[in-house]
PyMOL Python script that loads the backbone (N, CA, C, O; Angstrom):
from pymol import cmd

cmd.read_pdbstr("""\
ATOM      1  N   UNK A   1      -0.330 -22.562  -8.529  1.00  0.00           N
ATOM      2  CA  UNK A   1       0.017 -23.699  -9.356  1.00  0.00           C
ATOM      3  C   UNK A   1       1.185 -24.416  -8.692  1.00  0.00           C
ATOM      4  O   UNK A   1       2.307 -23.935  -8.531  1.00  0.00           O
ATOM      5  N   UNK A   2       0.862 -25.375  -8.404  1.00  0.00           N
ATOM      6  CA  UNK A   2       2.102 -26.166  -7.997  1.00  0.00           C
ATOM      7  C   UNK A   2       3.108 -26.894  -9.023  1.00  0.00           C
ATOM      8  O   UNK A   2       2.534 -27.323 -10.024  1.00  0.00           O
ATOM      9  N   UNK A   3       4.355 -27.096  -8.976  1.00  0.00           N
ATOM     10  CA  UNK A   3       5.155 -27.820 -10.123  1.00  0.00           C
ATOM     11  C   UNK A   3       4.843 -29.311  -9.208  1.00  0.00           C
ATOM     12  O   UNK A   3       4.111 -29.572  -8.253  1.00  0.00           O
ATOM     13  N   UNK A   4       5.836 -30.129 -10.074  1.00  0.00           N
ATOM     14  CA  UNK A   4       5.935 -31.106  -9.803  1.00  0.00           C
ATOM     15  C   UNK A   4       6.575 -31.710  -8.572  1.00  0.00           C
ATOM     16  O   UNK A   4       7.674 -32.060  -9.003  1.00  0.00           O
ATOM     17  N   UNK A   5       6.528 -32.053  -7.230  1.00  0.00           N
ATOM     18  CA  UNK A   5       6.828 -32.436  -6.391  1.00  0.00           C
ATOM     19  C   UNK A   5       8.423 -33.480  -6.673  1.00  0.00           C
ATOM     20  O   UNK A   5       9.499 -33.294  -6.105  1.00  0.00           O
ATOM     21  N   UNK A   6       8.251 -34.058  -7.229  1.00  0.00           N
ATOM     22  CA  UNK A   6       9.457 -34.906  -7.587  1.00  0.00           C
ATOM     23  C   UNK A   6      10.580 -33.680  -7.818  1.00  0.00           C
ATOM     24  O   UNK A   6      11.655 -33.551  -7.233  1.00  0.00           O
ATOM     25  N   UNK A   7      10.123 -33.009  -8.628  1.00  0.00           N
ATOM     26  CA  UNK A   7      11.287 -31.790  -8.977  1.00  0.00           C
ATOM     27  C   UNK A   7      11.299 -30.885  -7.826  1.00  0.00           C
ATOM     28  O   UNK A   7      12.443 -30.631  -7.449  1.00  0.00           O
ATOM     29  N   UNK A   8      10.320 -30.295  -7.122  1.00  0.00           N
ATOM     30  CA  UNK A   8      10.627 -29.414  -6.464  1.00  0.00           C
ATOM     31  C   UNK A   8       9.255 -29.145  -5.814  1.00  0.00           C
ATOM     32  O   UNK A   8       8.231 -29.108  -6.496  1.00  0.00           O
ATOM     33  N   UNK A   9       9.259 -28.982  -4.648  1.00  0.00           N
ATOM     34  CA  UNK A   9       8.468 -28.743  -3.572  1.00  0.00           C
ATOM     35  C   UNK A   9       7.724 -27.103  -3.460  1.00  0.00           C
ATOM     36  O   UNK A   9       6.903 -26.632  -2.673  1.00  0.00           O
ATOM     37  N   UNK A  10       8.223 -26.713  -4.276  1.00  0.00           N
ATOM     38  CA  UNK A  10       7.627 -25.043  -4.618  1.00  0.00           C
ATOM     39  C   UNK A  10       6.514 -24.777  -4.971  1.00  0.00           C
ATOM     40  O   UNK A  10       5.932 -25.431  -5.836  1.00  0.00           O
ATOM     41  N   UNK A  11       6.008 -23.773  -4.374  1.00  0.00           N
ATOM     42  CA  UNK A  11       4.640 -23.047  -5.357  1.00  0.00           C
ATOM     43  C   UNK A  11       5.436 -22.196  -6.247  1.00  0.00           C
ATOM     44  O   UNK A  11       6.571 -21.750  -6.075  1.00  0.00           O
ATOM     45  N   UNK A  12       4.444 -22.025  -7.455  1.00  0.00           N
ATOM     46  CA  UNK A  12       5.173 -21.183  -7.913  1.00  0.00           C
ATOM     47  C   UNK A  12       3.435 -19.919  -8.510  1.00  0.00           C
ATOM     48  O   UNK A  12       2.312 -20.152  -8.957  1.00  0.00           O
ATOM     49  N   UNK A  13       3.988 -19.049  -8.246  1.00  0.00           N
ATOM     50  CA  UNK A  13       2.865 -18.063  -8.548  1.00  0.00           C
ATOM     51  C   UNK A  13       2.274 -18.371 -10.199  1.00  0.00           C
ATOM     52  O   UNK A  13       2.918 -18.444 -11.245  1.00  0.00           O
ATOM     53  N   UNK A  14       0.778 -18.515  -9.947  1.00  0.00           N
ATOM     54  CA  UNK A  14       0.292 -19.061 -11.648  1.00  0.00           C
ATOM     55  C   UNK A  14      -0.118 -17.386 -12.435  1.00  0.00           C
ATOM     56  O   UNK A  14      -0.236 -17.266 -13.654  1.00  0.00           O
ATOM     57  N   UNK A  15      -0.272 -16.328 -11.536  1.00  0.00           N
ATOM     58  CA  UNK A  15      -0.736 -15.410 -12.452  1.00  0.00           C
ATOM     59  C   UNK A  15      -0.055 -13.591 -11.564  1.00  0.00           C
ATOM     60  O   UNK A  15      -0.485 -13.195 -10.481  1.00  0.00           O
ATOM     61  N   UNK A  16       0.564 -13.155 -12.052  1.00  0.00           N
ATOM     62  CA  UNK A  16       1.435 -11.963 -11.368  1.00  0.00           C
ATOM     63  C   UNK A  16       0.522 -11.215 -11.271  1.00  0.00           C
ATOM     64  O   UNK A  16       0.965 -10.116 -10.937  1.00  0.00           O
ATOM     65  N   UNK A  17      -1.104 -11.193 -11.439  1.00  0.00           N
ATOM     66  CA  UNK A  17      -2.413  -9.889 -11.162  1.00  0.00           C
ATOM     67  C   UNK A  17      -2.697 -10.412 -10.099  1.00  0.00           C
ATOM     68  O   UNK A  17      -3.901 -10.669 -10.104  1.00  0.00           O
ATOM     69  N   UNK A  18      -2.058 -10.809  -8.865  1.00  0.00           N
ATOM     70  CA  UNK A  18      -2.752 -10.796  -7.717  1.00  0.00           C
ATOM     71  C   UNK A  18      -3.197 -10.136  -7.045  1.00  0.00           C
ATOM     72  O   UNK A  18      -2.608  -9.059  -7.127  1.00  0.00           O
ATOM     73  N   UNK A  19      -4.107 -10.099  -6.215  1.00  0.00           N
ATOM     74  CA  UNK A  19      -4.682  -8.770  -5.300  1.00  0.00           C
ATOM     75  C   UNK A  19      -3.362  -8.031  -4.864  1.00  0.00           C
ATOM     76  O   UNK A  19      -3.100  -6.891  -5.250  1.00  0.00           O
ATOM     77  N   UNK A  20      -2.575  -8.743  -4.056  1.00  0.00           N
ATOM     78  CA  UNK A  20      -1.599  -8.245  -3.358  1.00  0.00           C
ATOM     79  C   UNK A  20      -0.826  -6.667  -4.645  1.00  0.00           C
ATOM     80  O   UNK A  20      -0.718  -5.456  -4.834  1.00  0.00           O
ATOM     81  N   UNK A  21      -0.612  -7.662  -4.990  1.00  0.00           N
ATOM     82  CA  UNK A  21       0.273  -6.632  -6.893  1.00  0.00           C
ATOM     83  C   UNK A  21      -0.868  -5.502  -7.020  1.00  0.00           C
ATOM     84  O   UNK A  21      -0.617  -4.297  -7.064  1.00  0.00           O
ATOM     85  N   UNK A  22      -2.082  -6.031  -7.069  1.00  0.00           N
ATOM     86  CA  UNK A  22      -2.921  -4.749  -7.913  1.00  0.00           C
ATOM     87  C   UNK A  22      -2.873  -3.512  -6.688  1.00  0.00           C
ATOM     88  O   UNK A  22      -2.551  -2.325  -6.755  1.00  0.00           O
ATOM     89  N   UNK A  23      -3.384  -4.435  -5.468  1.00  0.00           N
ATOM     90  CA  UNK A  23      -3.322  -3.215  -4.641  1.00  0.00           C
ATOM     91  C   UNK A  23      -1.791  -2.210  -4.445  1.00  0.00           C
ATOM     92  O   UNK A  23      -1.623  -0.992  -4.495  1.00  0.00           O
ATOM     93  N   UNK A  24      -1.094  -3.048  -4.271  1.00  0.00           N
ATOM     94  CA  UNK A  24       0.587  -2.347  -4.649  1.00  0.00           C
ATOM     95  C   UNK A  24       0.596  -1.457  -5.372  1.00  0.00           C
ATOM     96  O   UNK A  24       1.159  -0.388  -5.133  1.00  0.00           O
ATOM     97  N   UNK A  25       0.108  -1.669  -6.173  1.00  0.00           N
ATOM     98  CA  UNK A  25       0.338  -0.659  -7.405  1.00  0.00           C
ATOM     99  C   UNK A  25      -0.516   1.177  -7.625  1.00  0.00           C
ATOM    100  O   UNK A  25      -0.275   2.332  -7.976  1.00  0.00           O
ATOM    101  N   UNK A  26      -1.634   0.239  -7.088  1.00  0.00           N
ATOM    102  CA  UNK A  26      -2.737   1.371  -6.199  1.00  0.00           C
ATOM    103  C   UNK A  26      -1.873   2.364  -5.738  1.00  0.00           C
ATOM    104  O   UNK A  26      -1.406   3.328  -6.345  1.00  0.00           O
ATOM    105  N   UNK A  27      -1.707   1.969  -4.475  1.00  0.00           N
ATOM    106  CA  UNK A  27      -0.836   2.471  -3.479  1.00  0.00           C
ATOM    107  C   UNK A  27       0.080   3.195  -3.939  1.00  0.00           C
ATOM    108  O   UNK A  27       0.071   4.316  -3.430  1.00  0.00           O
ATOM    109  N   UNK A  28       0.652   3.077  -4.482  1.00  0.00           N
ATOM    110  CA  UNK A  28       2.208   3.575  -5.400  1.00  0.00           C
ATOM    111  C   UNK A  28       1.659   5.129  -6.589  1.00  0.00           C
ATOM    112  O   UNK A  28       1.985   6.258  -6.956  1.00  0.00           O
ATOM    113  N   UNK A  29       0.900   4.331  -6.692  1.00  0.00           N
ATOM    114  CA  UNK A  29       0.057   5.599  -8.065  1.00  0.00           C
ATOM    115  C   UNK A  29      -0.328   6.823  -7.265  1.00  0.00           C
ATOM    116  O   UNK A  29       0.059   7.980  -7.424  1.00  0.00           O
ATOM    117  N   UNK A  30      -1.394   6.201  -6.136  1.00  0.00           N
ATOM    118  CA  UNK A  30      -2.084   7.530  -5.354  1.00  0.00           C
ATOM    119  C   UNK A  30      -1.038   8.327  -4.580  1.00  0.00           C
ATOM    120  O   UNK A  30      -1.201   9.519  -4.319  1.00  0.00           O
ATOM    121  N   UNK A  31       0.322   7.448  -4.128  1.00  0.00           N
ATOM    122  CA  UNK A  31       1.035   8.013  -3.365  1.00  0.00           C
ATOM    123  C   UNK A  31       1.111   7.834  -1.801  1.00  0.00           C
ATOM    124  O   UNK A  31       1.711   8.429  -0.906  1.00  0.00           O
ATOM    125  N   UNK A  32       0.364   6.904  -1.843  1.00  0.00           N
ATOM    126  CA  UNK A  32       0.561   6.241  -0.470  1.00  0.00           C
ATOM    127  C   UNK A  32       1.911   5.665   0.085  1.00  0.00           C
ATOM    128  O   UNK A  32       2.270   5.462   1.245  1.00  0.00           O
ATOM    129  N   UNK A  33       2.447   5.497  -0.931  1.00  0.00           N
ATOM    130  CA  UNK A  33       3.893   4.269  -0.699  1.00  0.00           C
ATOM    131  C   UNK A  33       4.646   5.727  -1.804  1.00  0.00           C
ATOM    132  O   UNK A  33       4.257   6.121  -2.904  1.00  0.00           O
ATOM    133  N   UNK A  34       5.771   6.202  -0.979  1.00  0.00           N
ATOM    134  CA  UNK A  34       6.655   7.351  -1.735  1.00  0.00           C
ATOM    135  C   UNK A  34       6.494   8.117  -1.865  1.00  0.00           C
ATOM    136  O   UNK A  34       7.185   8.833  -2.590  1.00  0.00           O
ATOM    137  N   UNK A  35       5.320   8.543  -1.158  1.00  0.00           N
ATOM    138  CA  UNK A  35       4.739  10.193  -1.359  1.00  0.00           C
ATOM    139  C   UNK A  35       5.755  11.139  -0.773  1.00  0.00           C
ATOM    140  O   UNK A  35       6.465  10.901   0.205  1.00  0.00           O
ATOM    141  N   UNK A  36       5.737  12.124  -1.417  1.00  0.00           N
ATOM    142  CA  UNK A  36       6.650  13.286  -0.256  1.00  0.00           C
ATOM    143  C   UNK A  36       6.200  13.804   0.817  1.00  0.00           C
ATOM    144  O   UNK A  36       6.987  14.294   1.628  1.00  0.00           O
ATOM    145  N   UNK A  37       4.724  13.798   1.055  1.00  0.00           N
ATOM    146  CA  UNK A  37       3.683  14.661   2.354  1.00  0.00           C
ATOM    147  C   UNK A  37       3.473  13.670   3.129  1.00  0.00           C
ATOM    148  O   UNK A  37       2.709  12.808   2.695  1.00  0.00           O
ATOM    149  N   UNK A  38       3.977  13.506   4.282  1.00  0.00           N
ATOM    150  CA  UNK A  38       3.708  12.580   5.411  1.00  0.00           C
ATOM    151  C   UNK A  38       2.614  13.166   5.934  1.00  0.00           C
ATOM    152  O   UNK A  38       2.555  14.382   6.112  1.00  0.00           O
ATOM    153  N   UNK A  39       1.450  12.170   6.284  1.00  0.00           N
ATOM    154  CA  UNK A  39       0.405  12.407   7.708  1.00  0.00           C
ATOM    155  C   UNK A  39       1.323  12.377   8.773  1.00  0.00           C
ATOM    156  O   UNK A  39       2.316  11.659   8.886  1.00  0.00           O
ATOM    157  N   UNK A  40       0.734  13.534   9.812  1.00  0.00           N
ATOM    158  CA  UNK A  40       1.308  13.554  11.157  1.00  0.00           C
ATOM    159  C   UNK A  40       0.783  13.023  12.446  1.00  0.00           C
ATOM    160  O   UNK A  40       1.168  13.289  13.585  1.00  0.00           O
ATOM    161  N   UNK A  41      -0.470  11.970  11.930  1.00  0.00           N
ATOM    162  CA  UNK A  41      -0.698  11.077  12.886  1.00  0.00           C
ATOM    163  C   UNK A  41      -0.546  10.004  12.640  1.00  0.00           C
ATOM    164  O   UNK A  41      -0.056   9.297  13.521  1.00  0.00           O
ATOM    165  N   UNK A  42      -0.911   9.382  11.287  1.00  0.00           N
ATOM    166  CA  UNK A  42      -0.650   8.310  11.414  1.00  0.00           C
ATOM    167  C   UNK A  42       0.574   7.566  10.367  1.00  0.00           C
ATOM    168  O   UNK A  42       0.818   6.360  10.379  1.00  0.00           O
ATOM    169  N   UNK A  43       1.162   8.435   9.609  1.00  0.00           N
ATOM    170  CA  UNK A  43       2.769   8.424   8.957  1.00  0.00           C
ATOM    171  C   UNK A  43       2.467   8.089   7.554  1.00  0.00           C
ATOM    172  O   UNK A  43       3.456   7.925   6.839  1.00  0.00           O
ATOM    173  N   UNK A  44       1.036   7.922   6.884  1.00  0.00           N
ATOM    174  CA  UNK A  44       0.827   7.561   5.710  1.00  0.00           C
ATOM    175  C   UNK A  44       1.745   8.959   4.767  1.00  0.00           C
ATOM    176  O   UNK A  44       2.110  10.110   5.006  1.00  0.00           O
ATOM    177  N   UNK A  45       1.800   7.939   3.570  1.00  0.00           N
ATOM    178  CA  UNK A  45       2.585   9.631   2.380  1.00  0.00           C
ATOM    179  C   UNK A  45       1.820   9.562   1.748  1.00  0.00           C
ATOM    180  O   UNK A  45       1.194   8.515   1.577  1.00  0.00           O
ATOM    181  N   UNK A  46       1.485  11.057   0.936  1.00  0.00           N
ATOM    182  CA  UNK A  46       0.365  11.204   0.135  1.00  0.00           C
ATOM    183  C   UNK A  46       0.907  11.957  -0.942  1.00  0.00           C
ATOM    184  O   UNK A  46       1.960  12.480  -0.576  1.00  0.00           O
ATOM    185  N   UNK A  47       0.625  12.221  -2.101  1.00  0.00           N
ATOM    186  CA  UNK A  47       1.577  13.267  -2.986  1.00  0.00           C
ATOM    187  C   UNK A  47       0.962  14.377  -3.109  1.00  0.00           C
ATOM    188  O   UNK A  47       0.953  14.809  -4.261  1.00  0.00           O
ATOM    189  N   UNK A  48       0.175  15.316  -1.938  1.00  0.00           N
ATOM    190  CA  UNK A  48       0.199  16.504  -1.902  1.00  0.00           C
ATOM    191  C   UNK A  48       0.053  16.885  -0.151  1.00  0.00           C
ATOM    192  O   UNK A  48       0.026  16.140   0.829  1.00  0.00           O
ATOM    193  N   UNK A  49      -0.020  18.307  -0.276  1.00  0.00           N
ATOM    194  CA  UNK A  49       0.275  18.082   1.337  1.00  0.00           C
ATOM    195  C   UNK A  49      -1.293  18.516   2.082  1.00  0.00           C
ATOM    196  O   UNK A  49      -1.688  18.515   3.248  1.00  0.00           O
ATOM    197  N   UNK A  50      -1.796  18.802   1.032  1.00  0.00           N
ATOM    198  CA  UNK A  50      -3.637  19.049   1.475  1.00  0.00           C
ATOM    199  C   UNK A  50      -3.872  17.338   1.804  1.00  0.00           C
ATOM    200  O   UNK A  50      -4.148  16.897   2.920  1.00  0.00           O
ATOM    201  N   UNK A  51      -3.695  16.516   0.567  1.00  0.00           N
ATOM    202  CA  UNK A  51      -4.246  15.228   1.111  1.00  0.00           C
ATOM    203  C   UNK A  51      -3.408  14.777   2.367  1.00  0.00           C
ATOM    204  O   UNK A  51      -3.981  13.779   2.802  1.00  0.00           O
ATOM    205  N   UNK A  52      -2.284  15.072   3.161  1.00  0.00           N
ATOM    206  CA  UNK A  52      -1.604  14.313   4.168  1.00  0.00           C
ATOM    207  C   UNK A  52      -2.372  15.345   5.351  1.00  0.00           C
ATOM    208  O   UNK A  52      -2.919  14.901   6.360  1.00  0.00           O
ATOM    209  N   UNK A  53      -2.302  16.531   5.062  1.00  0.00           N
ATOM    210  CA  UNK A  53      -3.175  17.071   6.444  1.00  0.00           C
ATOM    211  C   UNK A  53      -4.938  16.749   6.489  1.00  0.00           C
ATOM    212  O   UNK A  53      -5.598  17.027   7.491  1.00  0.00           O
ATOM    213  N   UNK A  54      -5.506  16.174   5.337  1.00  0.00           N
ATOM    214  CA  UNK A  54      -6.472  15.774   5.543  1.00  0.00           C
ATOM    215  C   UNK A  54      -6.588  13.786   5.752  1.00  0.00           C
ATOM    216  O   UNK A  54      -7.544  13.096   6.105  1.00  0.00           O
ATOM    217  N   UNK A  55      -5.918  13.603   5.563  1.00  0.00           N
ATOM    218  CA  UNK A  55      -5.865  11.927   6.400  1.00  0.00           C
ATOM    219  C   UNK A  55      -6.385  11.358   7.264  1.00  0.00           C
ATOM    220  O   UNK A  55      -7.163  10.406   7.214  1.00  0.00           O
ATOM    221  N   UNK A  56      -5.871  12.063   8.350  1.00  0.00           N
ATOM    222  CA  UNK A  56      -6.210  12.208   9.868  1.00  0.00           C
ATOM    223  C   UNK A  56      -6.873  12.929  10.914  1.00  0.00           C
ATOM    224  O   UNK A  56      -6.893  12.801  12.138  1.00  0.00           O
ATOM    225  N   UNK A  57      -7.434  13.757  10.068  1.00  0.00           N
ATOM    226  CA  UNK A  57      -8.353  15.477  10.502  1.00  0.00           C
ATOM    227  C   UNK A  57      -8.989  15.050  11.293  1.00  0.00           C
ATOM    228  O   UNK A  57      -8.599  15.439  12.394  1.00  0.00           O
ATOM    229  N   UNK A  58     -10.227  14.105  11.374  1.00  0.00           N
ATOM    230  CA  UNK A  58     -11.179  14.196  12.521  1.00  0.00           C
ATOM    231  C   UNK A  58     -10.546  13.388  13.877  1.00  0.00           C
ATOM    232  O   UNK A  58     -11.194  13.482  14.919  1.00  0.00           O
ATOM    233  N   UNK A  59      -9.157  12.514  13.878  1.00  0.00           N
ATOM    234  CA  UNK A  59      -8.456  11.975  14.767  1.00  0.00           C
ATOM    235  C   UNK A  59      -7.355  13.451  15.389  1.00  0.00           C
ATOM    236  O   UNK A  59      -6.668  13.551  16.406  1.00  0.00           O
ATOM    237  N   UNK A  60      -7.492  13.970  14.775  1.00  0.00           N
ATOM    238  CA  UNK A  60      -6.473  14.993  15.051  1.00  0.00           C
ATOM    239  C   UNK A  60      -7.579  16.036  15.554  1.00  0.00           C
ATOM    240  O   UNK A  60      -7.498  16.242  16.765  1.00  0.00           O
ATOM    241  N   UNK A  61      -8.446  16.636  14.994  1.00  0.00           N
ATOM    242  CA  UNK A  61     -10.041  17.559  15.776  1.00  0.00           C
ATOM    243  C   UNK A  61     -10.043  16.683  17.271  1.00  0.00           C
ATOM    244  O   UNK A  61     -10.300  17.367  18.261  1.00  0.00           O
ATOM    245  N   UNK A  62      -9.754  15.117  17.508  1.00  0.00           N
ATOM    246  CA  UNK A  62     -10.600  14.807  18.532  1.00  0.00           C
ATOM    247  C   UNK A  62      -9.771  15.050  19.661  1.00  0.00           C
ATOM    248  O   UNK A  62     -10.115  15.383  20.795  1.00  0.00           O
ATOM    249  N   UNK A  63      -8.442  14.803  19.126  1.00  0.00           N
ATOM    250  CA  UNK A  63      -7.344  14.979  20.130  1.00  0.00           C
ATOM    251  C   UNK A  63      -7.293  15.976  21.084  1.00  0.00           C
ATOM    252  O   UNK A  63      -6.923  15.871  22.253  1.00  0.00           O
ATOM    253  N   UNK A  64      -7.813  17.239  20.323  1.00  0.00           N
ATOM    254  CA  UNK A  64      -7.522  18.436  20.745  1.00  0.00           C
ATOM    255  C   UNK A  64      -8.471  18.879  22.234  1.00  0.00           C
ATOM    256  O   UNK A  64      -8.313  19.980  22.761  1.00  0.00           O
TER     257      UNK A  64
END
""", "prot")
cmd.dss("prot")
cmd.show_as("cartoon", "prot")
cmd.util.cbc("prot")
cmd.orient("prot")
């Protein structure tokens, strides 16, 4: 939504459920963003440490 140009040259966001937000929030819930279990290949956090050693398993199998 744009305001009025005379007043101000701004966008201003028309609705705070944007993709960007929903997925954020995703992220945050599953534990992607603040998790305590880091993946050790590719640095994602997960909130357990089965899901951070399984992240990257078949990149980490190929390495070897």
């Amino acid at each position: 939504m744009l305001i009025n140009r005379e007043v101000s040259p701004v966008l201003i966001k028309a609705s705070p459920n944007s993709t960007f937000d929903i997925l954020l929030q995703r992220a945050q819930k599953e534990g992607r963003i603040g998790g305590k279990h880091r993946c050790g290949v590719c640095g994602m956090t997960h909130q357990s440490e089965g899901e951070a050693l399984a992240c990257c398993a078949k990149l980490r199998d190929k390495q070897r």
